[in-house]
C-alpha positions in Angstrom: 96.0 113.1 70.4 96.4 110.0 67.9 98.8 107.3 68.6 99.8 104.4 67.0 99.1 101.0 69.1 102.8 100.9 71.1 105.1 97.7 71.1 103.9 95.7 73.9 100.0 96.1 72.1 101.5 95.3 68.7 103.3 91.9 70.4 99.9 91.1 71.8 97.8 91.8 68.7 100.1 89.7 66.7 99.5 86.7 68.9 95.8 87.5 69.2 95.6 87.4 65.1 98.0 84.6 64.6 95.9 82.4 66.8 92.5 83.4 64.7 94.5 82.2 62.3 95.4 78.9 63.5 91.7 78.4 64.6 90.4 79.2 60.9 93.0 76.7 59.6 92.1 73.9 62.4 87.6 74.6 61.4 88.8 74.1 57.2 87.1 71.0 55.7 89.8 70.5 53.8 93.6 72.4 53.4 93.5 72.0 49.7 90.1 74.7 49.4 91.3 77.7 47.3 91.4 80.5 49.4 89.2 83.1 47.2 90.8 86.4 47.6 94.5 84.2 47.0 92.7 82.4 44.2 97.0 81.5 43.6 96.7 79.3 46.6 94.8 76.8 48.6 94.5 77.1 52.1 97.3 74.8 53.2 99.9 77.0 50.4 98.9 80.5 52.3 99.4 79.0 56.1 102.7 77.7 54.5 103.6 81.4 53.5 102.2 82.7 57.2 104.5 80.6 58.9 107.7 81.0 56.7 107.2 84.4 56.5 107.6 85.0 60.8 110.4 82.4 60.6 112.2 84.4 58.3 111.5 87.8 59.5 112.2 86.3 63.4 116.2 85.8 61.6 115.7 89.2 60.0 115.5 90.5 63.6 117.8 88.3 65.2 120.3 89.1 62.8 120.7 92.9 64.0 120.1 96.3 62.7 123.9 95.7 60.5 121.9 92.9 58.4 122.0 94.4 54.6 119.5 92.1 53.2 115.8 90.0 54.8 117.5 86.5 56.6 116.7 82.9 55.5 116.0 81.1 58.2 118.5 77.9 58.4 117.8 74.3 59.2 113.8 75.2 59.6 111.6 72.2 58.8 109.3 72.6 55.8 105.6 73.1 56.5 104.3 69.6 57.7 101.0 68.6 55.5 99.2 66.9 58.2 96.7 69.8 60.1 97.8 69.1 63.5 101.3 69.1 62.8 100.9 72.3 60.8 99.4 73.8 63.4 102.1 73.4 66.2 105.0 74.5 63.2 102.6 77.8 62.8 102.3 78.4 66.5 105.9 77.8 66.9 106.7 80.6 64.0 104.8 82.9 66.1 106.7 82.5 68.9 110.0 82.8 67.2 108.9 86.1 65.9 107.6 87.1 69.0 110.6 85.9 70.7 112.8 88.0 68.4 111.0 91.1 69.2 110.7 90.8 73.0 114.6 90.5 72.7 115.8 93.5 69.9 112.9 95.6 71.4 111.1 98.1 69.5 113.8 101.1 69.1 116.7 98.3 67.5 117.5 98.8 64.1 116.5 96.2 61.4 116.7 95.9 58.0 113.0 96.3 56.1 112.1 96.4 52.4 110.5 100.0 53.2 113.5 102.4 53.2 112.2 105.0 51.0 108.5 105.0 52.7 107.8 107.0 56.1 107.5 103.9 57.7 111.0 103.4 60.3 113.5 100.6 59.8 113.0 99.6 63.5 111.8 96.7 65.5 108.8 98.3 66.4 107.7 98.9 62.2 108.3 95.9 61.9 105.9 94.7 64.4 103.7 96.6 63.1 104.0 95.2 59.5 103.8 91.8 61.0 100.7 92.6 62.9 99.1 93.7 59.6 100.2 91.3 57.1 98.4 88.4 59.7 95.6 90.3 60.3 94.7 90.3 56.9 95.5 86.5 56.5 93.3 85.9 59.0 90.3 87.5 56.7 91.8 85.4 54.0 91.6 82.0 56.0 88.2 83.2 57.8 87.0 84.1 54.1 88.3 80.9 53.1 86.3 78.4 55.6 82.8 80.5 55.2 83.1 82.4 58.4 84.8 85.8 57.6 85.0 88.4 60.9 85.6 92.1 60.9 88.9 93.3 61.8 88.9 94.5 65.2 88.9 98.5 65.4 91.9 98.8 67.0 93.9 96.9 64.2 91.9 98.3 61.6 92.2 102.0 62.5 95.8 101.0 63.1 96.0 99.0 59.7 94.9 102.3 57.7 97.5 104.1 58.8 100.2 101.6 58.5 99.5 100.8 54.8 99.7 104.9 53.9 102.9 105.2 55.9 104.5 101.9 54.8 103.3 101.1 51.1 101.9 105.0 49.9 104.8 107.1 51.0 108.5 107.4 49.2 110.5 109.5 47.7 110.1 108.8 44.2 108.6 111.3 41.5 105.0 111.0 41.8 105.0 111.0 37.4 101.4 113.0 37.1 100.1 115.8 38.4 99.9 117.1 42.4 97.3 115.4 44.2 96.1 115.6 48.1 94.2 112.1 48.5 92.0 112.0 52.1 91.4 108.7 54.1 88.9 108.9 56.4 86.9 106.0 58.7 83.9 105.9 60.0 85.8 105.5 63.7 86.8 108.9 64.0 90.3 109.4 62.3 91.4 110.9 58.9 94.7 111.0 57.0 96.2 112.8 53.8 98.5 111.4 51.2 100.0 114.0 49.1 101.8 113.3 46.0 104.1 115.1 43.6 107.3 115.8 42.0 109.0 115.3 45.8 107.3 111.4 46.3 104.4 110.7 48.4 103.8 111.5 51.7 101.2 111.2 54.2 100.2 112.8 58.0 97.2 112.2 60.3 94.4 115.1 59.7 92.8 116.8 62.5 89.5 115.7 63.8 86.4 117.6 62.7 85.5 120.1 65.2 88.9 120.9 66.0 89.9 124.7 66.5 89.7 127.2 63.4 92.1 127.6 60.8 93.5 123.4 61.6 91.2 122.5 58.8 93.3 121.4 55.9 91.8 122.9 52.2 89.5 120.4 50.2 91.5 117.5 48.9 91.6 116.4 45.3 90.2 113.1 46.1 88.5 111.5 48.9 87.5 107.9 50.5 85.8 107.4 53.4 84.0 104.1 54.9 85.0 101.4 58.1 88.1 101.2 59.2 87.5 97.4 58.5 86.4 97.9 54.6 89.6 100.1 53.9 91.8 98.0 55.2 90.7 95.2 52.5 90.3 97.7 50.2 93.7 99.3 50.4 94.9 95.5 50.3 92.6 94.4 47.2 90.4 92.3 49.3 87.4 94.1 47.8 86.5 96.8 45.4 87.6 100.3 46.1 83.9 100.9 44.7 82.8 99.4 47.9 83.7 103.1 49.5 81.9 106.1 49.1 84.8 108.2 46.7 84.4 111.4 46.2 86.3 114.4 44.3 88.7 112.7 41.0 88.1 109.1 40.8 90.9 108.8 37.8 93.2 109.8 40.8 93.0 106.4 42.7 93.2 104.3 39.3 96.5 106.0 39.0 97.9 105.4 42.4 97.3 101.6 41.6 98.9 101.8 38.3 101.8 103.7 40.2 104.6 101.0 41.6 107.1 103.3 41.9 111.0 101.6 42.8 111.3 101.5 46.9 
């Protein structure tokens, strides 16, 4: 049976990418390099937004499951400029978000962004968001200093999942026609996103081989490639060309266009 990586993983998966992180930032020649797929920012502008970003989703957390809006995180000191010092202040937002989650546990309600998606409005999704939005900073900063890494499989696999439940699913009007869109990764695991006049939604396909009459009919669209490459692809990191696609390509192209109010 498929299962999502549970709390205590998704704590230590955060810490594991946050210090890949830190060791990509502490390896940079310089903090002022443009990072290339944040072309907005240099290096020293996205480990400012990595470590404001825990802080202020540590006081989202902290502030309780009754909080109506995301927290601003009072008296924190600004990002230093000086790499050392930058360093300890992004170690020390890690902790505070880590701290925060070890003490609301995963099953506490807290106030997310996502409320029309499939995604919960939990401690535990937002965990999980956390895990994902670092792990793909740390491509960024790896990218960034010549020495980008795959994604390990478990957060990849993971990562796939959480983007379809958290940024492809709500209950908006999908405005064109019904569409079944397939994910599937090279690792082993598939999922469907369905779209139409109800919204999006998404669930885990059975695994080839599985007993007759699970298989699901032929979807309208298809992409299938590493766990690793979807992941950036899903998050714009590289071409969605960079898959093998199959079925309506003109399907995709719409679901990027698509931003529908969450």
């Amino acid at each position: 049976m498929q299962k999502t990586v549970e709390f205590p993983g998704l704590l230590r998966l955060i810490d594991e990418r946050s210090t890949a992180f830190r060791a990509a930032v502490a390896s940079a020649t310089s903090l002022d390099v443009q990072v290339p797929t944040c072309p907005e920012w240099t290096l020293f502008d996205l480990a400012r937004h990595v470590g404001e970003g825990r802080r202020a989703w540590a006081a989202t957390v902290a502030a309780g499951p009754d909080a109506t809006a995301k927290a601003a995180p009072q008296g924190e000191p600004d990002a230093p400029k000086e790499r050392e010092a930058l360093l300890d202040w992004l170690s020390a937002s890690t902790d505070q978000l880590l701290d925060a989650l070890r003490e609301a546990g995963p099953d506490r309600g807290c106030w997310t962004w996502w409320g029309k998606s499939q995604s919960p409005r939990t401690c535990a999704a937002v965990a999980r968001r956390q895990l994902h939005e670092i792990a793909v900073h740390t491509y960024d900063a790896q990218l960034t200093v010549g020495a980008p890494r795959q994604l390990p499989d478990e957060v990849a696999v993971d990562g796939v999942e959480e983007f379809l439940s958290t940024f492809c699913t709500t209950t908006v009007a999908w405005p064109h026609e019904p569409a079944a869109v397939d994910y599937h990764v090279t690792e082993g695991r598939s999922w469907r996103n369905r779209v139409d006049g109800d919204g999006a939604r998404f669930a885990r396909l059975p695994a080839p081989g599985t007993a007759a009459g699970e298989e699901p009919e032929a979807a309208d669209a298809s992409a299938q490639g590493s766990a690793h490459d979807l992941v950036l692809a899903l998050y714009g990191r590289i071409p969605l060309d960079s898959l093998r696609l199959a079925g309506n390509r003109g399907i995709f192209d719409q679901l990027v266009e698509w931003d529908p109010d969450r």
